[in-house]
N, C-alpha and C positions, 0 to 999 in steps of 0.2 A: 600343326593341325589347328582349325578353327570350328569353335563351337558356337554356334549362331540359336541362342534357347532362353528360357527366361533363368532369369538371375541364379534358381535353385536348382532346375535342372542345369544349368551350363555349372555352376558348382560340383555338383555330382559326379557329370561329365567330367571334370578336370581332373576330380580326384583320383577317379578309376584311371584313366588313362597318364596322367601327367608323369609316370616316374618313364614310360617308355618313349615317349618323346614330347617338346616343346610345345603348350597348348595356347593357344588363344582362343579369348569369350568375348563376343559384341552381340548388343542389345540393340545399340541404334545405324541409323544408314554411313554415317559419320565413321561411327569405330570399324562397322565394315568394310570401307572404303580405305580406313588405317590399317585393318589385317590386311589384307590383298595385296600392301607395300613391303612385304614378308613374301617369300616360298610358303604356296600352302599346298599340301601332300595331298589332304584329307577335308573334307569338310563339315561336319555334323550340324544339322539343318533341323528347325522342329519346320512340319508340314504348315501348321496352324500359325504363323507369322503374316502380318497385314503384306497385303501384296507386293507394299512399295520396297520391302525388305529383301521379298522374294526376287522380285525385277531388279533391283541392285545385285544382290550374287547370282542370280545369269550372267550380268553383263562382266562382273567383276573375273569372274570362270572362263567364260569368254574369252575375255580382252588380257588378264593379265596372269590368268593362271590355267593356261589348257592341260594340262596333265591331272587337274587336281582331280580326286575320287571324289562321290558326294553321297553319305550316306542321309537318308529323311526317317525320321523319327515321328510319329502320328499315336492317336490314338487308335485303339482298333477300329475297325469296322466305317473309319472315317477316310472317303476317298481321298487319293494322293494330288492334290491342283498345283504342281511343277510344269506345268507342259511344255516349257522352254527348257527347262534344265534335264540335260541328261543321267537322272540320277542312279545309283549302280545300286543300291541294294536299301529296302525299307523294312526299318526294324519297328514293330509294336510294339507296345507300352500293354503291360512291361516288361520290360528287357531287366538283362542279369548286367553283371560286369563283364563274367567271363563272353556273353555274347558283342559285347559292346567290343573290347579289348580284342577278342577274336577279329572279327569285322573288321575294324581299324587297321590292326597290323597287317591282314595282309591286301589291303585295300591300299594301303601303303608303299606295302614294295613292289605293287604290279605300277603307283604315279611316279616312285622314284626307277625302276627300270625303264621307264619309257623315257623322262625327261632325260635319264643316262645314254639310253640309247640315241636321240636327237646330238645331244652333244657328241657322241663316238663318231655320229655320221658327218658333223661338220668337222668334227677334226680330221674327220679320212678325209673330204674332199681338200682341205686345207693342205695336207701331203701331196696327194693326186695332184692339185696343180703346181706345186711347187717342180715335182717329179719332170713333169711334162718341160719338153728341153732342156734339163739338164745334164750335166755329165755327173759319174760316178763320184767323180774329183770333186764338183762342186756343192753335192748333196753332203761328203762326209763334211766340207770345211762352213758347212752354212749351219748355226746356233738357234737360227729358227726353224728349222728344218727337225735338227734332235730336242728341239722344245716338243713338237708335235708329235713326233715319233715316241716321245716317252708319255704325254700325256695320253694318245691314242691305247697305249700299253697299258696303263693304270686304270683307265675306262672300261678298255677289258675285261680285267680281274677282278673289277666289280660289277660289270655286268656277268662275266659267268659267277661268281659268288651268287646273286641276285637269281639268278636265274636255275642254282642248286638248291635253294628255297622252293620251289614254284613246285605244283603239285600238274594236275593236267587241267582243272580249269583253271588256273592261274595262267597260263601258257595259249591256253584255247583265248581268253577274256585280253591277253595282248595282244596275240597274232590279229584279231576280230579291230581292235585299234587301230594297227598298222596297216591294215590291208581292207579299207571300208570298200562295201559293194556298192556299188551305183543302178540308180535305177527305179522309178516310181508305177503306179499302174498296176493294175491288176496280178500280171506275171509277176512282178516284181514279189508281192504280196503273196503267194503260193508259194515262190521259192524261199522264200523266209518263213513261212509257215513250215516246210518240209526241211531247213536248217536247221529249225528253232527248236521241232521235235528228236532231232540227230545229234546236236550240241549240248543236249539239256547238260547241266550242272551234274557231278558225279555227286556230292556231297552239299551240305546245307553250310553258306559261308556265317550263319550265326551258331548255330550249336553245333556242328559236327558232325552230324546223321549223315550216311550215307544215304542218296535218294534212290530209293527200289521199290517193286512192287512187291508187295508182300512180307519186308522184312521184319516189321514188327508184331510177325504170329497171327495177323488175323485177316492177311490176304490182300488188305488195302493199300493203296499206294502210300508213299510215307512223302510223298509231296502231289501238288495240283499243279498243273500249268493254268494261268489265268490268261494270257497272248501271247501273239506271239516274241520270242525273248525272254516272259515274265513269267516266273515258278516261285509257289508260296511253299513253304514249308509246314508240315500239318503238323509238325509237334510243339516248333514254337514258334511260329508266324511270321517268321523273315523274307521277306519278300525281297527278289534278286531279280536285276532286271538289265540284263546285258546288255554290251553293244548292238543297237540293232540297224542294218546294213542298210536297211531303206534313209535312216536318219527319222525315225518317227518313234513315238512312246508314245507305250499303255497305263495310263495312268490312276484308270480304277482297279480296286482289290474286291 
């Protein structure tokens, strides 16, 4: 995970999270550019960063780590200006541990089942051609062949492990990865509008709350939708902003 904040919070940051996995903290474009020669899962972003900071991890997400999740941290009330970056959920200040901690992990195992998943897929096709004009004979006596065949198996068990974790948006928030809708224009923008209302989020990925109308006794909804994709949370402000099919983001709150 990479935490991109000033010295005290990216401190803070580490603490809370560093015993569940591996953290890194960069301040300048440099150290940036040194995390991103790592696997990063997770990203933790403050909003308020001088542009030149912001335009580096685009391109760094981009170019060398597509799978990574990117959570942006702001203060309240203060618009999100990522417009290039696809960011998956924005937490307000201030946040708890447990919302931070929450967020993280499982924001985590939806970047580690996808990048799992890419690799299962190159290893099947890796089989597949192998398969193709072979004989029976010559699949058992070939050592590359049972190389793939057992790591395809292993990828497996960890993707369904991975995937016995996964709650229903956790499952909805990959398939929406895997399967991007194409399509710009008008139509395009109604039918994601009438998705965006269908898919909402069952639960709030920072605190927990189930999202319904009415359930906290006084009739009101317990989340806002703000666009389409994007749903705040009214109890603690975490703002969730999914895949969205068009390839476009809403970036005020």
């Amino acid at each position: 995970m990479l935490v991109v904040d000033g010295p005290t919070r990216a401190e803070l940051f580490e603490h809370w999270i560093s015993d569940g996995c591996e953290v890194l903290t960069a301040n300048t474009i440099e150290e940036i550019r040194t995390a991103f020669e790592d696997t990063i899962s997770v990203a933790l972003v403050r909003n308020e960063l001088p542009d030149e900071a912001k335009a580096e991890i685009e391109a760094q997400i981009k170019t060398t780590s597509p799978y990574c999740r990117t959570v942006v941290t702001t203060t309240e009330h203060v618009e999100v200006m990522f417009p290039g970056l696809p960011y998956d959920v924005c937490l307000p200040e201030p946040t708890t541990k447990a919302a931070v901690r929450k967020t993280v992990d499982r924001l985590m195992r939806r970047s580690w089942y996808q990048s799992l998943l890419k690799s299962y897929y190159d290893v099947t096709l890796g089989i597949t051609n192998l398969e193709v004009g072979a004989t029976a004979e010559e699949l058992d006596e070939s050592e590359r062949y049972a190389e793939l065949v057992a790591a395809r198996n292993r990828l497996r068990a960890k993707l369904d492990e991975l995937r016995s974790t996964f709650d229903s948006d956790d499952l909805r928030a990959v398939q929406r990865n895997l399967r991007p809708e194409k399509g710009f224009g008008p139509e395009s923008s109604q039918r994601n509008e009438r998705k965006s209302k269908r898919h909402k989020p069952d639960t709030c990925i920072g605190c927990g709350r189930t999202w319904d109308v009415g359930n906290n006794g006084s009739g009101e909804a317990s989340y806002r939708r703000l666009g389409a994709f994007v749903w705040k949370c009214m109890e603690c402000g975490t703002v969730q902003n999914l895949p969205d099919p068009s390839h476009r983001r809403v970036t005020k709150r």
